[in-house]
DSSP file (Angstrom, degrees, kcal/mol; ACC not computed):
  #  RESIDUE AA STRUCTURE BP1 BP2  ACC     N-H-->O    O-->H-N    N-H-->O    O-->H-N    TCO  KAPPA ALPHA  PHI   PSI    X-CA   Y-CA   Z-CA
    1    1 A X              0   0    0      0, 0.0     2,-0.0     0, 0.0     3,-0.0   0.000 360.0 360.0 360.0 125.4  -33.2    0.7   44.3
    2    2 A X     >  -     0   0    0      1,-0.1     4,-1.3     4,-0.1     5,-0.2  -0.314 360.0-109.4 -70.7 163.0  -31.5    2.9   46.9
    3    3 A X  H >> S+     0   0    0      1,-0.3     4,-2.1     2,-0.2     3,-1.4   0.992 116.9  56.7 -78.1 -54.9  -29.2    5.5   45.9
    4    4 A X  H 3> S+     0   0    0      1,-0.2     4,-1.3     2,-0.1    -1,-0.3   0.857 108.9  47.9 -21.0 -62.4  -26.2    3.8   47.3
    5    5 A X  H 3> S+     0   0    0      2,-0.2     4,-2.1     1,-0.2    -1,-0.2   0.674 112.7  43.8 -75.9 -11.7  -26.9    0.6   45.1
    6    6 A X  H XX S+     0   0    0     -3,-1.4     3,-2.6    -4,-1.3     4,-2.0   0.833 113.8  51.1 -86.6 -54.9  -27.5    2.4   41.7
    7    7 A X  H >X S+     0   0    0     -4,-2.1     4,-2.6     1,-0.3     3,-1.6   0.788 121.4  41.5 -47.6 -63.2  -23.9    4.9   42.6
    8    8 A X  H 3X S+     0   0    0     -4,-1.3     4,-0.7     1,-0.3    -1,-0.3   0.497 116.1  42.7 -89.4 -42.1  -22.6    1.0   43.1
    9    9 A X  H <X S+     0   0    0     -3,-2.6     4,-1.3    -4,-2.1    -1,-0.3   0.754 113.7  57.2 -57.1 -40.5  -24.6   -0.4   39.9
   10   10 A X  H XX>S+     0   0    0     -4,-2.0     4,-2.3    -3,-1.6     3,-0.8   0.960 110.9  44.6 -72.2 -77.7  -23.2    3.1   37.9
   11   11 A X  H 3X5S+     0   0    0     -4,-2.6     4,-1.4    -5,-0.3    -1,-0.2   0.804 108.2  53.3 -40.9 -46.1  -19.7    2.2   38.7
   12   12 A X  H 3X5S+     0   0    0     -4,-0.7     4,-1.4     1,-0.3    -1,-0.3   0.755 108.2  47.1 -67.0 -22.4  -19.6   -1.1   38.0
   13   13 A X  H <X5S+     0   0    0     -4,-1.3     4,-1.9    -3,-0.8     5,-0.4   0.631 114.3  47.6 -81.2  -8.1  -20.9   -0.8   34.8
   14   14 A X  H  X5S+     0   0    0     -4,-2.3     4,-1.4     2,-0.2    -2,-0.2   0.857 112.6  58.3 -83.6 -36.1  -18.2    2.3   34.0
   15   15 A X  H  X<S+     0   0    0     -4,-1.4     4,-1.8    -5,-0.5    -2,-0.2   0.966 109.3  37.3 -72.8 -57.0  -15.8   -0.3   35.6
   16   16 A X  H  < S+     0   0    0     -4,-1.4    -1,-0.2     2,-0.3    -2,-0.2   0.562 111.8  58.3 -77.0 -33.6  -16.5   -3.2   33.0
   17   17 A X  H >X S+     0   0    0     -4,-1.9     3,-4.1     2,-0.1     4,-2.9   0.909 108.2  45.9 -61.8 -58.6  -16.8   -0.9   30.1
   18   18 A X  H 3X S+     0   0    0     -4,-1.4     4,-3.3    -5,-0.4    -2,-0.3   0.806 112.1  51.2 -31.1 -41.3  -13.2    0.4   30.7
   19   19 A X  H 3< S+     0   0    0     -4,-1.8    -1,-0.3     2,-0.2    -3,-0.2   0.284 109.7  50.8 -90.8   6.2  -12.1   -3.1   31.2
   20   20 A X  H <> S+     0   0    0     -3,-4.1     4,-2.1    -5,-0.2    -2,-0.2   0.555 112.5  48.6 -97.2 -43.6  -13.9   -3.9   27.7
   21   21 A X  H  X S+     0   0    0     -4,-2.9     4,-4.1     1,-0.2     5,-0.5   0.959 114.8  43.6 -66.3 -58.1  -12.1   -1.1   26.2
   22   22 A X  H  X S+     0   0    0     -4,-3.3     4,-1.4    -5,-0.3     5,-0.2   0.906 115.1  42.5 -74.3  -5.0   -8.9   -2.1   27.6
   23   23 A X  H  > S+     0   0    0      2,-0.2     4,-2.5     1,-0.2     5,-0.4   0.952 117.1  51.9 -70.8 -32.8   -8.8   -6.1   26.9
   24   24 A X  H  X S+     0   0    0     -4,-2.1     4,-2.6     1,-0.3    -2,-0.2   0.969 111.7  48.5 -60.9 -45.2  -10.3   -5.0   23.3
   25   25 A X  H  X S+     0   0    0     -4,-4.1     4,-1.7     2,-0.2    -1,-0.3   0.814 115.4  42.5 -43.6 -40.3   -7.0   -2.6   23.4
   26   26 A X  H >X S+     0   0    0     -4,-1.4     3,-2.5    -5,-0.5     4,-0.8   0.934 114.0  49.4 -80.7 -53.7   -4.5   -5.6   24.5
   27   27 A X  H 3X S+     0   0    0     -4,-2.5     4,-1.1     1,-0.3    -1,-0.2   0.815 108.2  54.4 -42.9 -42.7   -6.0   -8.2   22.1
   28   28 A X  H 3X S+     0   0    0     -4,-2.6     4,-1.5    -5,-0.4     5,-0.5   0.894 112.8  44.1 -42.5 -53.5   -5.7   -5.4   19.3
   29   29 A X  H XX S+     0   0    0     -3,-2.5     3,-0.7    -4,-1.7     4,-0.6   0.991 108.6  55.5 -39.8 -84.0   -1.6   -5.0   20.3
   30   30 A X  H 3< S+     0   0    0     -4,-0.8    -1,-0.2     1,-0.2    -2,-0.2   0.661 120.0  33.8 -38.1 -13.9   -1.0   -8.6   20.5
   31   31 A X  H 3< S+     0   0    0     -4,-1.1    -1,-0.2    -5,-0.3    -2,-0.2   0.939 135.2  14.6 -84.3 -59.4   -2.4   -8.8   16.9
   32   32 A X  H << S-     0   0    0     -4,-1.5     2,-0.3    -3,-0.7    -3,-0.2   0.837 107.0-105.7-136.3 -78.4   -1.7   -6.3   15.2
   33   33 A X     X  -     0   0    0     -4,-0.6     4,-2.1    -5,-0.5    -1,-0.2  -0.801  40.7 -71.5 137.6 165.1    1.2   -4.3   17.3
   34   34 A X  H >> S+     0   0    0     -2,-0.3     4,-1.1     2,-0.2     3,-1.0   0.929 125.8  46.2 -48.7 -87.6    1.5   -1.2   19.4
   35   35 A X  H 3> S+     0   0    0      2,-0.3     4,-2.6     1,-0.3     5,-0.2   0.744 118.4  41.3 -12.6 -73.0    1.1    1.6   16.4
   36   36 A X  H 3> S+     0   0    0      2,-0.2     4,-2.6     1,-0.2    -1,-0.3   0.899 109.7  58.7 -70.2 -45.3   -2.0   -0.1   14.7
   37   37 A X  H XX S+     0   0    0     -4,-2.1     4,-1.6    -3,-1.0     3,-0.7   0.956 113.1  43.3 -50.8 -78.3   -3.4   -0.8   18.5
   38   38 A X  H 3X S+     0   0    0     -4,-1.1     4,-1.8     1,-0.3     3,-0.3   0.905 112.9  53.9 -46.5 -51.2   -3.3    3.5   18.8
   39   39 A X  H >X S+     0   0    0     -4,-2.6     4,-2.2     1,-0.4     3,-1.2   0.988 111.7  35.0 -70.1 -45.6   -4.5    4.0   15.8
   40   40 A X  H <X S+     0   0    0     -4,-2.6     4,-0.8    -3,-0.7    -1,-0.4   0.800 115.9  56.5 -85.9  -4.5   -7.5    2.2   15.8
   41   41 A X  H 3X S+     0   0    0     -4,-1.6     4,-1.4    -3,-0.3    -1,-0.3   0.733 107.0  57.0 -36.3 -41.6   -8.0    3.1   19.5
   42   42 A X  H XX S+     0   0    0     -4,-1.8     4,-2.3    -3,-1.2     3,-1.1   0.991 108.1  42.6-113.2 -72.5   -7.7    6.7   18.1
   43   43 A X  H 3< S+     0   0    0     -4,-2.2    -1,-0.2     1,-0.3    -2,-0.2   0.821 115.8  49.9 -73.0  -9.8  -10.6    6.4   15.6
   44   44 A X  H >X S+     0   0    0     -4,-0.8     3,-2.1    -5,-0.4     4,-1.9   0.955 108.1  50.4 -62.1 -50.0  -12.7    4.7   18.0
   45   45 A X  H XX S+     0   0    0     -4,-1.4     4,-3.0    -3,-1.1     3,-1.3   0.968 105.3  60.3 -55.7 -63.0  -12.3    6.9   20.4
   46   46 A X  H 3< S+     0   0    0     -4,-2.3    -1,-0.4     1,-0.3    -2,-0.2   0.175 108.1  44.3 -44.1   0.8  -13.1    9.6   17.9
   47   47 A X  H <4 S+     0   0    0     -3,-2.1    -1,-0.3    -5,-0.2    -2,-0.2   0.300 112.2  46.1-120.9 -14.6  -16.4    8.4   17.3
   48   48 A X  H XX>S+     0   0    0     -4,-1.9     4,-5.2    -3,-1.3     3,-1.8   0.850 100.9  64.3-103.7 -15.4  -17.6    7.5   20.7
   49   49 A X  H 3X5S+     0   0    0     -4,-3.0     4,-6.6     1,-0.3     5,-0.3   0.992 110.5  41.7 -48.5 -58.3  -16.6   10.9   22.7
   50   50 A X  H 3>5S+     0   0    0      1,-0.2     4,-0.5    -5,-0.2    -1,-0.3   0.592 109.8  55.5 -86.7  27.8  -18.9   12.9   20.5
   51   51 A X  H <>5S+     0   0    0     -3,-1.8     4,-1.9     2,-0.1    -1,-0.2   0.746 114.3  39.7 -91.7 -45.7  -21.4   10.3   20.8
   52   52 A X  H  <>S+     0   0    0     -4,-5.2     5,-0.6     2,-0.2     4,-0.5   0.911 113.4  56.2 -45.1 -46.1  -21.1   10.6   24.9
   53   53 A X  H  X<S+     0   0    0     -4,-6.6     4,-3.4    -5,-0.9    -3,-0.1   0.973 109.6  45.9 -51.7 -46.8  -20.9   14.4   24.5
   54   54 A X  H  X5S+     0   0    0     -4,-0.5     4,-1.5    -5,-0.3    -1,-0.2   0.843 114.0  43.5 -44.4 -55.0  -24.3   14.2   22.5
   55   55 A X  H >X5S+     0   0    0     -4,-1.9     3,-3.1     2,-0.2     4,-0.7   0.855 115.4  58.4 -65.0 -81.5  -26.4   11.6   25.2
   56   56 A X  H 3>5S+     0   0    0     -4,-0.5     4,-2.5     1,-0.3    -2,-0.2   0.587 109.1  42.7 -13.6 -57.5  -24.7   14.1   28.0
   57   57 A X  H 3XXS+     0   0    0     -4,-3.4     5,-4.8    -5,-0.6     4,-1.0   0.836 113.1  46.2 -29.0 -59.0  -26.3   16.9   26.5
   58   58 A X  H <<5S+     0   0    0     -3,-3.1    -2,-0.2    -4,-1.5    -1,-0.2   0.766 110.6  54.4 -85.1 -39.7  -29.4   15.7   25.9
   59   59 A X  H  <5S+     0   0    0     -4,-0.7    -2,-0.2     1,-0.2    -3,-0.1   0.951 118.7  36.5 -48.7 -84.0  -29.5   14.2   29.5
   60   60 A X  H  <5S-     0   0    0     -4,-2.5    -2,-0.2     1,-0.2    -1,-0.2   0.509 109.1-117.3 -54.1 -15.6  -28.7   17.9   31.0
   61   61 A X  T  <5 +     0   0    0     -4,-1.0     2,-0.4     1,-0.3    -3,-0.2   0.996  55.4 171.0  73.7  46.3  -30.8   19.9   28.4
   62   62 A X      < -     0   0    0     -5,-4.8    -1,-0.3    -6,-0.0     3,-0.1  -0.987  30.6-131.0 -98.3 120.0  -27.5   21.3   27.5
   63   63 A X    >   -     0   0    0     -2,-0.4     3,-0.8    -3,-0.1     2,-0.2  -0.085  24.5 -97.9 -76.0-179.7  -28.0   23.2   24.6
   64   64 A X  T 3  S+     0   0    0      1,-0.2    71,-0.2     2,-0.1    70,-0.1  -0.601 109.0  31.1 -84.6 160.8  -25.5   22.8   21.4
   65   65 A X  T 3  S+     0   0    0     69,-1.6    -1,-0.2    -2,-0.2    70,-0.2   0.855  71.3 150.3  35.2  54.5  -22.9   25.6   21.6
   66   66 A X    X>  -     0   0    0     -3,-0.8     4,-1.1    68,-0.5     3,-0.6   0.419  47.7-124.5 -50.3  -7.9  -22.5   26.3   25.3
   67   67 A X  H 3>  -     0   0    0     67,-0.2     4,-0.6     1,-0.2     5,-0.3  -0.398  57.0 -55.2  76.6 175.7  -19.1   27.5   25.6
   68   68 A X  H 3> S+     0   0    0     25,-0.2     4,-1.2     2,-0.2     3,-0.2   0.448 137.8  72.5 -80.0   1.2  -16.7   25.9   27.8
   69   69 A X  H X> S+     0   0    0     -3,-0.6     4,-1.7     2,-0.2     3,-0.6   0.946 104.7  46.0  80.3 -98.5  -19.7   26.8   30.6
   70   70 A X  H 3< S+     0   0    0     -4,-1.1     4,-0.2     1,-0.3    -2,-0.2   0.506 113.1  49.7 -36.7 -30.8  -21.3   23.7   28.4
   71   71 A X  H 3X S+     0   0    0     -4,-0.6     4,-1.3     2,-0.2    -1,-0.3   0.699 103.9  52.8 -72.0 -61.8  -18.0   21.8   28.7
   72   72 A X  H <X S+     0   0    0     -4,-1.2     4,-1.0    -3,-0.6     3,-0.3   0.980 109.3  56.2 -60.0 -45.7  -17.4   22.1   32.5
   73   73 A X  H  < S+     0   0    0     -4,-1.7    -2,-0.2     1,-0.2    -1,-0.2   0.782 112.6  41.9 -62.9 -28.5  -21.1   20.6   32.7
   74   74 A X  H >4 S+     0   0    0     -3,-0.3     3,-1.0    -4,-0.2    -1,-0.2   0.732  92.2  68.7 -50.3 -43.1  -20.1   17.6   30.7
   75   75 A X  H >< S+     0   0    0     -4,-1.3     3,-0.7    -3,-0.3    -2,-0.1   0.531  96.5  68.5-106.7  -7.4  -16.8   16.3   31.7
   76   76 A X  T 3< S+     0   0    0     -4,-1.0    -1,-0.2     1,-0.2     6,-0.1   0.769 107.3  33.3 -33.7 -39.6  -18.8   15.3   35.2
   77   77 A X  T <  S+     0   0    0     -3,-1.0     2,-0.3     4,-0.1    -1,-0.2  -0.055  76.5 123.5-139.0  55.4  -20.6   12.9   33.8
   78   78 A X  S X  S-     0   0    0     -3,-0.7     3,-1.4   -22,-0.0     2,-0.4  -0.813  81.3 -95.6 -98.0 166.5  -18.8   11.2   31.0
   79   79 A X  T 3  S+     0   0    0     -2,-0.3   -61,-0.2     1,-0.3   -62,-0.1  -0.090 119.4  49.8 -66.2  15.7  -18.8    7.3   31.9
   80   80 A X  T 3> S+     0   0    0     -2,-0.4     4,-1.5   -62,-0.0    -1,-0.3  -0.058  85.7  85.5-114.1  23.1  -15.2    7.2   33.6
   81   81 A X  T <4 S+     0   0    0     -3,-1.4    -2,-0.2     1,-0.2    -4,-0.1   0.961  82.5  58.0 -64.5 -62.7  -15.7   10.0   35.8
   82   82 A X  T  4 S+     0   0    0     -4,-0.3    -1,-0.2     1,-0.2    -3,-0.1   0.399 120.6  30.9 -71.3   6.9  -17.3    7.7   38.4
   83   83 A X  T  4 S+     0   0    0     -3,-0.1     2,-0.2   -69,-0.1    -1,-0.2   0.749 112.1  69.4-116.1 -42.1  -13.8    5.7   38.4
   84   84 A X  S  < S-     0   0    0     -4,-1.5     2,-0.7     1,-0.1    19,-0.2  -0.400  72.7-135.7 -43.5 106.2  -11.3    8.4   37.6
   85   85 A X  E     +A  102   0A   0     17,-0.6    16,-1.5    -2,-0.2    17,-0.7  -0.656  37.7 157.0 -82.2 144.1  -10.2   11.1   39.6
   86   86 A X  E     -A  100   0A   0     -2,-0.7     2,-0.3    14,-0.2    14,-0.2  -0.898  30.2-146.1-151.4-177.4  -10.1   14.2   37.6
   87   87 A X  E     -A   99   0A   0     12,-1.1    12,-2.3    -2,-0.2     2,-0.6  -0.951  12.6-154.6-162.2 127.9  -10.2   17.8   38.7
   88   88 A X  E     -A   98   0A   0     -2,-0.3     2,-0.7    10,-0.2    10,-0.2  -0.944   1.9-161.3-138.9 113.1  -11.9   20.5   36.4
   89   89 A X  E     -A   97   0A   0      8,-2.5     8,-0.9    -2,-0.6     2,-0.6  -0.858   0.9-163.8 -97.8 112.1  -11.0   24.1   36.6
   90   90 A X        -     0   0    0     -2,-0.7     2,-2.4     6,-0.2     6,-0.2  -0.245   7.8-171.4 -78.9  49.5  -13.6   26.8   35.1
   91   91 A X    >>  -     0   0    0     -2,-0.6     3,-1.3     2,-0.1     4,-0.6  -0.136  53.0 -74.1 -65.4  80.3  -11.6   30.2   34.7
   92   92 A X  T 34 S-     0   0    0     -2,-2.4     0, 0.0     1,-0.2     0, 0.0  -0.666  87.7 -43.7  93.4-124.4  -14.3   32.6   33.8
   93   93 A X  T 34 S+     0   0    0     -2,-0.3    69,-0.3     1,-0.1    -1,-0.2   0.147 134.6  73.5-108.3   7.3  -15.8   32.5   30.2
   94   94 A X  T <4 S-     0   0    0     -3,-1.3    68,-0.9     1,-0.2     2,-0.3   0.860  98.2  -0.1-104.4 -32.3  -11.9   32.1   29.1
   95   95 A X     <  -     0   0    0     -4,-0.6     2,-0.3    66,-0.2    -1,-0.2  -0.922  43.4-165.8-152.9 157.5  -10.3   28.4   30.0
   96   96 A X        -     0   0    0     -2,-0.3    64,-1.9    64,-0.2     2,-0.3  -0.770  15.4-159.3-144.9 144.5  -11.2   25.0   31.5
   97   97 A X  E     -AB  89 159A   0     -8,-0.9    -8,-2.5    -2,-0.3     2,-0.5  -0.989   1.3-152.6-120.2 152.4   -8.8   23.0   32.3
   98   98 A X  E     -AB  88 158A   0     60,-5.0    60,-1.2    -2,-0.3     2,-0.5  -0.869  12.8-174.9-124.6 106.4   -9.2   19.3   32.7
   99   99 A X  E     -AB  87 157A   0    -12,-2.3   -12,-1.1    -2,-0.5     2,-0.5  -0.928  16.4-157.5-113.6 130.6   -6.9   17.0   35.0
  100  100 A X  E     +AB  86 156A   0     56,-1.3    55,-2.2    -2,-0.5    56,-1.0  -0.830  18.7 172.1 -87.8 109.8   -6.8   13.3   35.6
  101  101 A X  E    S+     0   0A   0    -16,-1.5     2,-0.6    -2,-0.5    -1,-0.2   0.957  70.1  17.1 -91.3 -52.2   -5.4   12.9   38.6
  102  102 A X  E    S-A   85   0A   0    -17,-0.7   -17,-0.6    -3,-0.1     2,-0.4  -0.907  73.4-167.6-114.3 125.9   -5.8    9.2   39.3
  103  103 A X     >  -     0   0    0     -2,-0.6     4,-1.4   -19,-0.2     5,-0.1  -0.992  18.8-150.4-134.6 137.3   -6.6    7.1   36.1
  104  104 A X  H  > S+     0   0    0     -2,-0.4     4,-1.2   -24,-0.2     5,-0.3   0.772  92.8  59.0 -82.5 -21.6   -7.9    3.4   36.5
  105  105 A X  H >> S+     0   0    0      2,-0.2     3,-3.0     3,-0.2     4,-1.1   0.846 110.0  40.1 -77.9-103.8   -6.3    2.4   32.8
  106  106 A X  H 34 S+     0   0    0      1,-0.3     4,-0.4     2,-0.2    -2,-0.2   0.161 114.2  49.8 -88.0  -6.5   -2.9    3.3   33.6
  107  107 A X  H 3< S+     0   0    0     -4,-1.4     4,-0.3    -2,-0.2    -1,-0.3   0.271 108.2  53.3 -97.4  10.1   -2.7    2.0   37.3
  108  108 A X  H <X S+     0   0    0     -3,-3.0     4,-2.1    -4,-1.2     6,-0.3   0.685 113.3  44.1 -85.4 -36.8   -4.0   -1.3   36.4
  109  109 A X  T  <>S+     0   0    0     -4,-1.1     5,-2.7    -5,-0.3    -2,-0.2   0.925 110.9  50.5 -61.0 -26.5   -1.4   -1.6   33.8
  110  110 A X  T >45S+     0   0    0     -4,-0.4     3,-2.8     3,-0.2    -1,-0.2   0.961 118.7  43.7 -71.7 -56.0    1.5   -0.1   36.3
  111  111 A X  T 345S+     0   0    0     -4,-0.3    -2,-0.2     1,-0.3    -1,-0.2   0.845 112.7  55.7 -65.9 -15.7   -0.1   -3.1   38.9
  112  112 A X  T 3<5S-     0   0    0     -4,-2.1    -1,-0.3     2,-0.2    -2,-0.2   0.561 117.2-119.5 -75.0 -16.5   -0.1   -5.4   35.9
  113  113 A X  T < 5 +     0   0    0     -3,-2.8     2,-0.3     1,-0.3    -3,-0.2   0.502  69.3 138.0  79.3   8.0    3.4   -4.8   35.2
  114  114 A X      < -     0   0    0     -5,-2.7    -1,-0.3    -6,-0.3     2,-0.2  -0.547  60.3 -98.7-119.9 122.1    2.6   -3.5   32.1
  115  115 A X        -     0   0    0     -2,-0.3     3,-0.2    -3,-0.1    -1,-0.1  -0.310  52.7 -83.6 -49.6 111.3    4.2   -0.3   30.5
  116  116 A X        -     0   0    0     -2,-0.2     2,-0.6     1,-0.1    -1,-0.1   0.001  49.9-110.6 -22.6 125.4    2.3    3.4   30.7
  117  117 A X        -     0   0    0     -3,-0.1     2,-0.6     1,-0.1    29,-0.2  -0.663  21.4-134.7 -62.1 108.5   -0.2    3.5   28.0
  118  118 A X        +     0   0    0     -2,-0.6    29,-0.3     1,-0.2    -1,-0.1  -0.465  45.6 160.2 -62.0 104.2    1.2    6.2   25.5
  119  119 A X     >  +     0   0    0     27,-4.7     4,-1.9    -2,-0.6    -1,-0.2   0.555  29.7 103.7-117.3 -11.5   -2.2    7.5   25.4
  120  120 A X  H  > S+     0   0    0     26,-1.4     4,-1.5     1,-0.3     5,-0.1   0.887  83.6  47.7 -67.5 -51.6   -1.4   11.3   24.0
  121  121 A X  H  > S+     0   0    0      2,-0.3     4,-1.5     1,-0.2    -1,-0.3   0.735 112.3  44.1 -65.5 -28.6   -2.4   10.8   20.8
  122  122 A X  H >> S+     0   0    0     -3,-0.2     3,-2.5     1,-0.2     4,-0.5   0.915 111.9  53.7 -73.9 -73.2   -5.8    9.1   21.4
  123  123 A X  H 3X S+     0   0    0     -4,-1.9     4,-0.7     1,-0.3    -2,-0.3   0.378  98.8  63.5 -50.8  -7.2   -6.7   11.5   24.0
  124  124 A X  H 3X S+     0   0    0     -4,-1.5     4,-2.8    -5,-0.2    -1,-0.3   0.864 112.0  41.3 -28.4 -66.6   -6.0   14.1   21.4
  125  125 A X  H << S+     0   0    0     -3,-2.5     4,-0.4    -4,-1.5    -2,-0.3   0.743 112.6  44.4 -38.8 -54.7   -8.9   12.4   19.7
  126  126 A X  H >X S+     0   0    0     -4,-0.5     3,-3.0     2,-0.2     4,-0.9   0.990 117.9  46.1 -73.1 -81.6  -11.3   11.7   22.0
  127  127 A X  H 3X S+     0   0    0     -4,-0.7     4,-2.3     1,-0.3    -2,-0.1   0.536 114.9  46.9 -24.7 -57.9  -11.0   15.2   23.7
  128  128 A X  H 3< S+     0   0    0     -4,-2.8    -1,-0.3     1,-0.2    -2,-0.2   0.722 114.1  44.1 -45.4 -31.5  -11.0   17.1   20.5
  129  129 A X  H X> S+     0   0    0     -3,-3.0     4,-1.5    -4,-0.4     3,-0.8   0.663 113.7  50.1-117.5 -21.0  -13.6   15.5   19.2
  130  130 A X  H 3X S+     0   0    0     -4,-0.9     4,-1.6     1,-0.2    -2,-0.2   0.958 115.7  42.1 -71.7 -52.3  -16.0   15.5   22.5
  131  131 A X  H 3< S+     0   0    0     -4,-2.3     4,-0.4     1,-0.3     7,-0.3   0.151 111.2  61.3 -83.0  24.2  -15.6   19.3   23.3
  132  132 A X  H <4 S+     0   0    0     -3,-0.8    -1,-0.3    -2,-0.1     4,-0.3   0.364  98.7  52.0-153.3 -67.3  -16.0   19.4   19.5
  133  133 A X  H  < S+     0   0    0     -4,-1.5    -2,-0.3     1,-0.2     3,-0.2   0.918 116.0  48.0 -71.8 -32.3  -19.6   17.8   19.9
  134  134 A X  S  < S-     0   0    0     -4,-1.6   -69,-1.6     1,-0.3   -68,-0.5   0.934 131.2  -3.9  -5.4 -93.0  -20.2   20.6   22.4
  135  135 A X    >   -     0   0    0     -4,-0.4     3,-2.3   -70,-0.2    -1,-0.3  -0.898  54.8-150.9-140.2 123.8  -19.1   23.3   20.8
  136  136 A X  T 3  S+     0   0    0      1,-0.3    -4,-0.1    -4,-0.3    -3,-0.1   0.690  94.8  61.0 -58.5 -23.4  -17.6   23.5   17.6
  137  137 A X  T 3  S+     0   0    0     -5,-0.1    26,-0.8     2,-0.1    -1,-0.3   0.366  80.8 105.7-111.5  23.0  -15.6   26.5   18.4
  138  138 A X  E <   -C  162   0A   0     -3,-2.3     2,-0.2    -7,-0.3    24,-0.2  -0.579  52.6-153.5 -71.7 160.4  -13.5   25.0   21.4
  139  139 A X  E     -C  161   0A   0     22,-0.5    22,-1.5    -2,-0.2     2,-0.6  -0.897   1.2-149.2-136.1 155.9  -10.1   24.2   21.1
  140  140 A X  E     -C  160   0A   0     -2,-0.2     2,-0.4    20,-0.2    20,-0.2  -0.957   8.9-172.4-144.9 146.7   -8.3   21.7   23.0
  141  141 A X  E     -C  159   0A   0     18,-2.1    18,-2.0    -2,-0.6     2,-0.5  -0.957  25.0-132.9-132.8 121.4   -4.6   21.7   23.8
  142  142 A X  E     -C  158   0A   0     -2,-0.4    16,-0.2    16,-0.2     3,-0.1  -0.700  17.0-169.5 -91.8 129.6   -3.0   18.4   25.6
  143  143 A X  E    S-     0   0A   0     14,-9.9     2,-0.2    -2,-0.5    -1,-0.2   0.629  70.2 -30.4 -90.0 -11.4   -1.0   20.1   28.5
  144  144 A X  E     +C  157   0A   0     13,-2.5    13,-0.8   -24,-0.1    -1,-0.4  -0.666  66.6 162.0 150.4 149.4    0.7   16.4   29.0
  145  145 A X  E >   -C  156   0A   0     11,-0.2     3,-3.6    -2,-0.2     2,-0.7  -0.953  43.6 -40.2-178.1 133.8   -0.1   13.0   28.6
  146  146 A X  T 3  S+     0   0    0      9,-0.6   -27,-4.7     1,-0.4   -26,-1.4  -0.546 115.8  52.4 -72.7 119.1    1.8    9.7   28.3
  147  147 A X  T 3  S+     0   0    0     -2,-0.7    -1,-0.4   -29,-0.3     3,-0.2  -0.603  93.2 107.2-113.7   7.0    4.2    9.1   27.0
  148  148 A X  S <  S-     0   0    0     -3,-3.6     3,-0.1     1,-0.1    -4,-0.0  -0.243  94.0 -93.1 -53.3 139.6    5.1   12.0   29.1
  149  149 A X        -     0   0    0      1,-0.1     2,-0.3    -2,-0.1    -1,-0.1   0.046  50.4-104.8 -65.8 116.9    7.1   11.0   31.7
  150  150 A X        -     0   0    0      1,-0.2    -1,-0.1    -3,-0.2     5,-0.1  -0.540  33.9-170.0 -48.7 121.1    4.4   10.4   34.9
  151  151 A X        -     0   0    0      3,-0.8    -1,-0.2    -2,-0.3     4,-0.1   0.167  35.4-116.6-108.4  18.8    4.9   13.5   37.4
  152  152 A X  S    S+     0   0    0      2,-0.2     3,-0.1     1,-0.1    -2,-0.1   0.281 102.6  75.8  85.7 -32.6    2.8   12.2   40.3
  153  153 A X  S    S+     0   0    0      1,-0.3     2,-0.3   -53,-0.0    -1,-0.1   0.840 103.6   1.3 -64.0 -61.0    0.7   14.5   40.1
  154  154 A X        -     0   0    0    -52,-0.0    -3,-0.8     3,-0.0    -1,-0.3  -0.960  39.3-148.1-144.0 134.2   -1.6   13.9   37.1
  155  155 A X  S    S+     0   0    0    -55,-2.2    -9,-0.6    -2,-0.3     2,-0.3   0.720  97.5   2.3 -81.6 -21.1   -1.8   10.7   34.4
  156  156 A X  E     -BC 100 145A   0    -56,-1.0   -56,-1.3   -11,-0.2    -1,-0.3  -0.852  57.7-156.7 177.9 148.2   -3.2   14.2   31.6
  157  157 A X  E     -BC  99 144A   0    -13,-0.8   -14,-9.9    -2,-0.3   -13,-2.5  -0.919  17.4-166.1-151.6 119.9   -3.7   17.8   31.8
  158  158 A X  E     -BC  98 142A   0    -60,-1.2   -60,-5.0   -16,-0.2     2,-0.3  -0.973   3.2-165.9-120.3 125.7   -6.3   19.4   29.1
  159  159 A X  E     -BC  97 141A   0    -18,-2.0   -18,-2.1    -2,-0.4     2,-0.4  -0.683   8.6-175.5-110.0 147.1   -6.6   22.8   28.4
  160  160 A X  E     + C   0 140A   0    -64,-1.9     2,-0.7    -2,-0.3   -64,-0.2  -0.965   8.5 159.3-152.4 144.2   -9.5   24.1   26.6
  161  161 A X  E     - C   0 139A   0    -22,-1.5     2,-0.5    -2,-0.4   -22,-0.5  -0.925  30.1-132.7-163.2 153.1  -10.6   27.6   25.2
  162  162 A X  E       C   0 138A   0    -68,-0.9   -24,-0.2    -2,-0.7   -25,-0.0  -0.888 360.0 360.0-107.6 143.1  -12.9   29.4   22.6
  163  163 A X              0   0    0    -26,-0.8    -1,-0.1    -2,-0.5   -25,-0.1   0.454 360.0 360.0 -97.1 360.0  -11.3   32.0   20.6
């Protein structure tokens, strides 16, 4: 397989989990309700980030407690990277920040007709709990996130820092 066709294989499968996540997400709503849909979104979420963080690692021969160093080398190549635009700032040994500029979950729902996914609270979860499987002594601060009001810019802005 040429490298075109795997990037092209890679995607689709990133594409088709995300779209697993989010039908599992509506069917969950329609059931259940908005509130119960977040929450169990939230603890899902929370169990598979530091299960990604973990394979990622082990792929890159990233040891455990890199620093945010270890963190910038991760957040490439979790599985919605290759669909997502995002934009990953290193400042020294001190901050990463992490921005989704284009996210494929909340502009199929916008094309869907479908209300911005209030997402803060999950991505609280997942984040924490990835840069968490990292290094234990990151910290993660959400800089803004729906259901904050879309600025055009960025769907989330993630700050991260060791203390």
């Amino acid at each position: 397989m040429n490298q075109n066709d795997l990037d092209a294989k890679l995607t689709d499968f990133a594409k088709l989990c995300l779209a697993h996540d989010g039908l599992w997400f509506l069917a969950i709503e329609q059931k259940y309700g908005l509130v119960a849909a977040i929450e169990i979104d939230r603890i899902a979420w929370s169990g598979f980030a530091p299960i990604e963080a973990r394979r990622i690692m082990k792929r890159l021969n990233i040891a455990p407690g890199g620093g945010l160093e270890a963190l910038a080398k991760a957040f490439p190549e979790r599985m919605y990277a290759l669909i997502n635009e995002q934009q990953l700032e290193l400042d020294g040994n001190n901050k990463v920040t992490f921005t989704m500029k284009r996210c494929r979950v909340q502009e199929t729902r916008r094309r869907k007709g479908l209300a911005d996914f209030p997402c803060k609270e999950v991505g609280i979860a997942e984040f924490t709990e990835f840069a968490k499987a990292i290094d234990p002594r990151i910290k993660t601060r959400c800089l803004g996130c729906p259901p904050d009001k879309y600025n055009g810019e960025f769907w989330c802005k993630w700050e991260f820092t060791i203390e």
